[in-house]
C-alpha positions in Angstrom: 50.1 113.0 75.0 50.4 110.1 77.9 48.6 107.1 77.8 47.7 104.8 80.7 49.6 101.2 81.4 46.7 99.8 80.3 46.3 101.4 77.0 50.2 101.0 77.0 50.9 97.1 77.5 48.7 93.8 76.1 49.1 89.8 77.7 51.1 88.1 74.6 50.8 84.4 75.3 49.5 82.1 72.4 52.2 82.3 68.9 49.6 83.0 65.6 49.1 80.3 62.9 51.2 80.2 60.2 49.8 80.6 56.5 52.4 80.6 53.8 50.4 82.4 50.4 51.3 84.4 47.2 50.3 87.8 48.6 52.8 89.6 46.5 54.6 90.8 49.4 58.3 91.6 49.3 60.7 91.9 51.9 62.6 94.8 49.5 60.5 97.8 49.4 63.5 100.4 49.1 64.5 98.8 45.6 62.5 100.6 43.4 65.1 103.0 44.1 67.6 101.1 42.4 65.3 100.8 40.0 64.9 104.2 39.3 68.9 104.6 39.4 69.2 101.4 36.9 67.2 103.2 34.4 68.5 106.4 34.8 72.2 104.8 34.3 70.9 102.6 30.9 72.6 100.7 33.2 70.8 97.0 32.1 71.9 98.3 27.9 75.2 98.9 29.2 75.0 95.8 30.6 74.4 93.6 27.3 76.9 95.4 25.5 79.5 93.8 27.6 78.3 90.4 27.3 77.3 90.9 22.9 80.1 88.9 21.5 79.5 85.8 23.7 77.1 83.2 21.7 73.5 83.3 23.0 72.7 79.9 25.0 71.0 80.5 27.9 67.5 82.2 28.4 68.7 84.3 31.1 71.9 86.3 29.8 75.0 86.8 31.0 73.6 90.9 31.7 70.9 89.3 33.3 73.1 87.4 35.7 75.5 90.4 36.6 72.3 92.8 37.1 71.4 89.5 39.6 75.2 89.9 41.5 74.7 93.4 41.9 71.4 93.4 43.9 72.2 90.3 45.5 74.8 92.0 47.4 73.1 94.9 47.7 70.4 92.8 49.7 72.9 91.9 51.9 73.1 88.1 50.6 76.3 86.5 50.0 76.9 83.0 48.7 75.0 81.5 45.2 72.7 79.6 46.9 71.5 82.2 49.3 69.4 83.4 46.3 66.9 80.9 46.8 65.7 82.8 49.8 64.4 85.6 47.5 63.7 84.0 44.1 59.7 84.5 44.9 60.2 88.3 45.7 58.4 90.2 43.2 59.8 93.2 43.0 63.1 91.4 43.1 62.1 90.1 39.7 60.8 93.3 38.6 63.5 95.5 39.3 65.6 92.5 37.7 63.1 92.2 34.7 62.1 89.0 35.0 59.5 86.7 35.8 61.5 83.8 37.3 65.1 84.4 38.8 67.4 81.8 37.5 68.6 78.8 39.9 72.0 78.4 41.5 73.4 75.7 38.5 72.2 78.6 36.2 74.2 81.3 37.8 77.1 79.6 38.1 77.3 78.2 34.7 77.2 81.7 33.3 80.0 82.8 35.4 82.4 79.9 34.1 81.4 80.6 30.8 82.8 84.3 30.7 85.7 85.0 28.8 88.3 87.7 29.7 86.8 90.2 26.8 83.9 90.1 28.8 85.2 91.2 32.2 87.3 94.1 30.2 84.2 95.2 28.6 83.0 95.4 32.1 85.8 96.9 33.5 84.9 99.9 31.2 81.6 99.9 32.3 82.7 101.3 35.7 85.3 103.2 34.5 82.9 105.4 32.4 80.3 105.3 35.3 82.3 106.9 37.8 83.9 109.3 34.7 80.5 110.3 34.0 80.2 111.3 37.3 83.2 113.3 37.7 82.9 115.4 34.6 79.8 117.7 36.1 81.7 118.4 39.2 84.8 120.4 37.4 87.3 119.2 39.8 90.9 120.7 39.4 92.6 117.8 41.4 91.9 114.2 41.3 93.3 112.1 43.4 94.3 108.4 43.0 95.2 105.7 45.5 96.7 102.5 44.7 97.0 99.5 46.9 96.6 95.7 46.7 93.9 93.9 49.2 94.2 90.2 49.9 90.6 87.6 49.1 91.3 84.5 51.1 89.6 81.2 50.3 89.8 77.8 51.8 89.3 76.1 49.0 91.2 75.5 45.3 90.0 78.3 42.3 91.8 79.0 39.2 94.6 81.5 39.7 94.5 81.1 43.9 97.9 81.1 45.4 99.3 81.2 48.8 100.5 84.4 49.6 101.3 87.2 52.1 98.3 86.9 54.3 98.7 88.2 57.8 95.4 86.5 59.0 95.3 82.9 57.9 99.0 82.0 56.9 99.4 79.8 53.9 95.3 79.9 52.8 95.0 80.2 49.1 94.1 84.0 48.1 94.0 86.5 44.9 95.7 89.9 45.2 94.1 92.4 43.3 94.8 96.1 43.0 92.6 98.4 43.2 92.4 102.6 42.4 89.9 104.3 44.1 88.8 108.1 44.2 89.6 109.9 47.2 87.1 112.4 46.5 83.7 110.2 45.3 85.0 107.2 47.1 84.3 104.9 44.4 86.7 102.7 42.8 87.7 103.0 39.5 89.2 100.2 38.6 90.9 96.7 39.5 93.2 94.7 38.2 92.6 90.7 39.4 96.1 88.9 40.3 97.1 85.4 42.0 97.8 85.8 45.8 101.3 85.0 45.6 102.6 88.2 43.5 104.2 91.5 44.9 102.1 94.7 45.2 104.1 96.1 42.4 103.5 93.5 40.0 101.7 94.8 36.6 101.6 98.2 38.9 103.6 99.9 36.2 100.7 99.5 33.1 97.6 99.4 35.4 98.7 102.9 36.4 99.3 104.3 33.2 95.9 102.9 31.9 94.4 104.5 34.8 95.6 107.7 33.4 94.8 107.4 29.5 91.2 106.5 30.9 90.7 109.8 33.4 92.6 112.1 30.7 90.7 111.5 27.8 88.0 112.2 29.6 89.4 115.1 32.2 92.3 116.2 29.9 92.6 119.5 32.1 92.4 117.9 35.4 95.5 118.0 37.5 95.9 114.2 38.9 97.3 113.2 42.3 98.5 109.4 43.4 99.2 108.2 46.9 101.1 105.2 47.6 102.5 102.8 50.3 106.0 101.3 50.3 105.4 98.8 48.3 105.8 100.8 45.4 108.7 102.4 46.1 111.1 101.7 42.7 113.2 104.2 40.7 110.2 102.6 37.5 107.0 103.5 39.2 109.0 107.2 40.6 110.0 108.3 37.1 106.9 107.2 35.5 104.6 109.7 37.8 107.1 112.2 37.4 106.9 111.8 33.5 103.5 111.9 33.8 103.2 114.9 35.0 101.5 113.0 37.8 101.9 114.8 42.1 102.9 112.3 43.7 103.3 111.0 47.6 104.7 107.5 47.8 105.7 106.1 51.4 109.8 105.0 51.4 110.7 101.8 53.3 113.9 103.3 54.8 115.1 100.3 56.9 116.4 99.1 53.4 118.9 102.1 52.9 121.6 103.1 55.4 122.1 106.2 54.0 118.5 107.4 55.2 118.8 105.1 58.5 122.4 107.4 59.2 120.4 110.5 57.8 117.7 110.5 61.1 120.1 109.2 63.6 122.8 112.0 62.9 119.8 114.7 62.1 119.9 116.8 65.3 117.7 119.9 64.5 113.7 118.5 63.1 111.0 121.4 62.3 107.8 121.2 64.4 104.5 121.1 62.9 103.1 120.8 66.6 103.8 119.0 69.8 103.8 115.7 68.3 104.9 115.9 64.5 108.4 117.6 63.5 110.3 116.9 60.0 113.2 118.0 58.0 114.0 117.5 54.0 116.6 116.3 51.7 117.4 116.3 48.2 118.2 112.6 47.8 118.2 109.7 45.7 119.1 106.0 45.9 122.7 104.9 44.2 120.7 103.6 41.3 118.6 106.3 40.6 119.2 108.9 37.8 117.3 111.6 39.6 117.4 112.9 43.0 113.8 113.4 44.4 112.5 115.4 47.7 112.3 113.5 50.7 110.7 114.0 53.7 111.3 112.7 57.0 108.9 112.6 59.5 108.9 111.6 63.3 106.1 111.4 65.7 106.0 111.5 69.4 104.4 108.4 71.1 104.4 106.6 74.0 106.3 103.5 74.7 103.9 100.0 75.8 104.9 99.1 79.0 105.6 95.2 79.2 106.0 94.8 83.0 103.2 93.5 85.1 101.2 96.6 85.8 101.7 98.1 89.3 98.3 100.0 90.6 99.4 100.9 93.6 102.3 103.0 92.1 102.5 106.1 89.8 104.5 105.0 86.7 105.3 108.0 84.0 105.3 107.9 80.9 108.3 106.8 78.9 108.0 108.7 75.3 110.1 107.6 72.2 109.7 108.1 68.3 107.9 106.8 65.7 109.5 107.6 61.4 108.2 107.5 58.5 109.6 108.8 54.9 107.6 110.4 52.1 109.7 110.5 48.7 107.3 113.3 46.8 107.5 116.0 43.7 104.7 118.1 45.7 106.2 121.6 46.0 104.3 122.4 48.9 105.4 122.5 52.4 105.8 119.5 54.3 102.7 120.2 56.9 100.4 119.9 53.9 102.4 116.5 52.0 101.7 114.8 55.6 98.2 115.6 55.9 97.7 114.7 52.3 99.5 111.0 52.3 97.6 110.1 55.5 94.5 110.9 53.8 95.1 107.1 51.8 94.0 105.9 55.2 90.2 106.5 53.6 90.9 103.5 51.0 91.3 101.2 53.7 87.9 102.3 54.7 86.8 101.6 50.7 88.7 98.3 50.7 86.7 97.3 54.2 83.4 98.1 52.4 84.2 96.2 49.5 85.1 92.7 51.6 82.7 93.1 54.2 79.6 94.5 52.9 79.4 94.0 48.7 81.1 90.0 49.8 83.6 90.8 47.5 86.2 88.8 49.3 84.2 85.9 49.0 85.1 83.7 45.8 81.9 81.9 44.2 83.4 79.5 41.7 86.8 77.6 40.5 86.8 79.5 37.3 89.4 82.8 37.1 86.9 85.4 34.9 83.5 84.0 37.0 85.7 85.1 40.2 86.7 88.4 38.2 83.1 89.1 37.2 81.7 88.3 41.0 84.4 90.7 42.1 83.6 93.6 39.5 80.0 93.4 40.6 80.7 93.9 44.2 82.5 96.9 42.6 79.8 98.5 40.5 77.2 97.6 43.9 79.6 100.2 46.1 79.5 102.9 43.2 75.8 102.8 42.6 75.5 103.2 46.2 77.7 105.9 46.1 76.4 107.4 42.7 72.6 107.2 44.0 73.7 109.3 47.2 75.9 111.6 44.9 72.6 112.2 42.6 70.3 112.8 45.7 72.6 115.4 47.9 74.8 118.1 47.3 78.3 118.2 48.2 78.9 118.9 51.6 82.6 120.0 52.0 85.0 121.4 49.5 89.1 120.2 48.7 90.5 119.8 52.2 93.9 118.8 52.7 93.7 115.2 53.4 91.3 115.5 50.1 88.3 113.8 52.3 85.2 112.9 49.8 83.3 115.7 48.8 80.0 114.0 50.5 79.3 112.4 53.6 78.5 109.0 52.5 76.0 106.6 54.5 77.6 102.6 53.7 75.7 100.5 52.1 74.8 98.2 55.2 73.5 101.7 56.5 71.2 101.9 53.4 70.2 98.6 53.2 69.2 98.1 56.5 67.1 101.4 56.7 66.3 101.6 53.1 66.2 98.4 50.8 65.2 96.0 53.5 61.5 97.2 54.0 58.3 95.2 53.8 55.6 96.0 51.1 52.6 94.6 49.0 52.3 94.6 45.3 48.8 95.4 43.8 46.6 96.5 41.4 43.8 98.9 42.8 41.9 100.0 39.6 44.5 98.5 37.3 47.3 100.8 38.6 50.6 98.9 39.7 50.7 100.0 43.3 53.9 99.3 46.3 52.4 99.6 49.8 54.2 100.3 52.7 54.4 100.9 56.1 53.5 104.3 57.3 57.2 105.4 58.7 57.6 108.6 58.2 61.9 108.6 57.4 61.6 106.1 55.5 59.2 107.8 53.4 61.0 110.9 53.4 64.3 109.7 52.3 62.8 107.0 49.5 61.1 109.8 48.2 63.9 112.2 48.1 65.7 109.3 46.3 63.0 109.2 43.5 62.4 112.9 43.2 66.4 113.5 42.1 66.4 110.0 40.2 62.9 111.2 38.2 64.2 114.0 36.0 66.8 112.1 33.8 65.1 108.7 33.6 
């Protein structure tokens, strides 16, 4: 139907007065969602079970407090004392159980006074989460990727170190590494380090832990890890291979001659396609007690051109190679161990989440467990993001070669900005607790698709 210009445009000249009144309003509609996915997890029992040995002081609770992290990020917040900009939201409080959210001092006090049992106990929180989640879907394969991620800070915190750091040379940083699931995209656990240790330091026993946690769970499942260079060692080789672990680990070659001489004297190389070719070899480093299959891969690209750029004059194309090496135990053909180590690019993805949209590169206080605990809530945010899509949709594509997650997943900015972030009004018409909201009709559809699958097991 048309309407006229008049009917279409109004004069908009004088600004309104501003009243500032309880009205009950909130600027957080979508989080009765999270509501509903909080109680369908027992996730505030779960919660206080982590926290149980710690002596009671404050009125709030260390539960309380995490509970607080997690939706604080999930708002899209990001330092302690942004929390002052919703501390009169009610259903803030509701969702949080309370009828006052505690101040900044509070917050922080309850992160320095953590222990390390109490970060653990948390640690198995999400582990069991996203094993809970897993144990429905009957998966054959599950596949692990390990890699470190560097949290910068310009100031001094317990355990901070300088360290490798691409971006901001010499800042003081932790190092963590992380082991996320290619097919839920969650990750399933972390283990906090300084910023001035090696990729592959405590790799070793965080990997096997990873393990004893999925197979007691998933004794049957068949479990896959991909890894960058940085764990290349005869150690971390053996141990996947005793594990009966498949395995795809990138191989820094330009510290062995013997594969440096092995691609320059290599004249015949197996074409996938235009651009990829390969060949193989049964090889092992000198101190190595077993000899492992290699892959050697080179790609076609095209060289940068450093000379001042003539546009008046046709310049080809000057094409040269670029190599890597995979060192695997996969028996299937190389085509197939390519696709499936390139698919660790999708952790990056996880990793770029994590720092840019849970804050969890952002380091709240000088204590080591209150920066472990701010880091494992920006953890359990993603997965509950993940999880309440997970709940709420069916898969939408099976095992592919790269091992892709098994949904397409919106990010949580995507979420918040569509979902949580929506205006409403608390009230009580004829004594029933009522959330009003504006009449738009996707967000209506998807927050009540998000209730109707959350409903049954709450």
């Amino acid at each position: 139907m048309k309407h006229s210009r008049s009917q279409t445009h109004r004069k908009v000249h004088r600004i309104p007065v501003l009243r500032f009144e309880d009205q009950r309003l909130t600027s957080f509609s979508g989080l009765v969602v999270l509501q509903a996915l909080f109680g369908r997890l027992a996730l505030r029992e779960r919660l206080r079970a982590c926290f149980r040995h710690l002596p009671v002081h404050s009125i709030f609770g260390h539960a309380t407090i995490v509970l607080q992290l997690v939706v604080h990020v999930l708002l899209g917040y990001r330092e302690l004392r942004d929390s002052r900009y919703y501390r009169d939201d009610p259903l803030v409080k509701r969702v949080l159980g309370l009828s006052r959210l505690p101040d900044v001092a509070t917050i922080s006090r309850a992160l320095m006074q953590a222990d390390a049992r109490s970060a653990d106990n948390l640690r198995r929180v999400i582990r069991r989460l996203v094993l809970e989640r897993l144990v429905p879907l009957g998966l054959r394969r599950l596949t692990l990727d390990f890699d470190g991620s560097v949290l910068g800070t310009r100031r001094w915190a317990e355990g901070t170190a300088p360290g490798y750091n691409k971006k901001r040379k010499g800042e003081r940083s932790y190092y963590p590494l992380f082991c996320t699931l290619a097919q839920t995209g969650q990750v399933f656990d972390v283990l906090h380090r300084s910023g001035n240790v090696h990729d592959s330091n405590g790799a070793r026993l965080f990997i096997l832990a990873c393990f004893r946690a999925i197979r007691t769970v998933l004794p049957q499942v068949q479990i896959e890890v991909r890894m960058d260079a940085a764990f290349f060692s005869d150690e971390i080789v053996d141990e996947l291979q005793r594990q009966g672990v498949e395995f795809t680990v990138s191989v820094p070659f330009e510290r062995f001659v013997e594969l440096k001489q092995l691609i320059e004297t290599r004249r015949h190389w197996r074409r996938f396609n235009d651009e990829w070719s390969h060949f193989e070899s049964r090889w092992k480093p000198k101190v190595w007690q077993q000899r492992f299959r290699f892959v050697f891969i080179r790609r076609i690209v095209r060289q940068q051109h450093k000379e001042p750029v003539q546009l008046d004059l046709f310049i080809p194309y000057v094409c040269g190679y670029e190599f890597k090496v995979i060192v695997t135990n996969k028996s299937v053909r190389a085509s197939k161990v390519l696709a499936f180590h390139n698919g660790r690019g999708s952790q990056e993805g996880i990793l770029g989440e994590l720092k840019s949209q849970v804050q969890a590169d952002y380091v709240p206080v000088r204590g080591w467990i209150g920066n472990r605990l701010w880091l494992l809530a920006g953890m359990l945010a993603h997965n509950l993001v993940r999880e309440m899509q997970m709940v709420a949709r069916p898969t939408t594509r099976g095992t592919t070669e790269k091992r892709a997650t098994l949904w397409l997943f919106e990010q949580v900015a995507t979420i918040r900005r569509n979902l949580l972030q929506r205006a409403g009004r608390l009230t009580r018409p004829r004594g029933e607790l009522t959330l009003t909201m504006g009449a738009n009709a996707a967000v209506k559809e998807q927050l009540l698709q998000y209730l109707a699958a959350l409903k049954p097991a709450a």
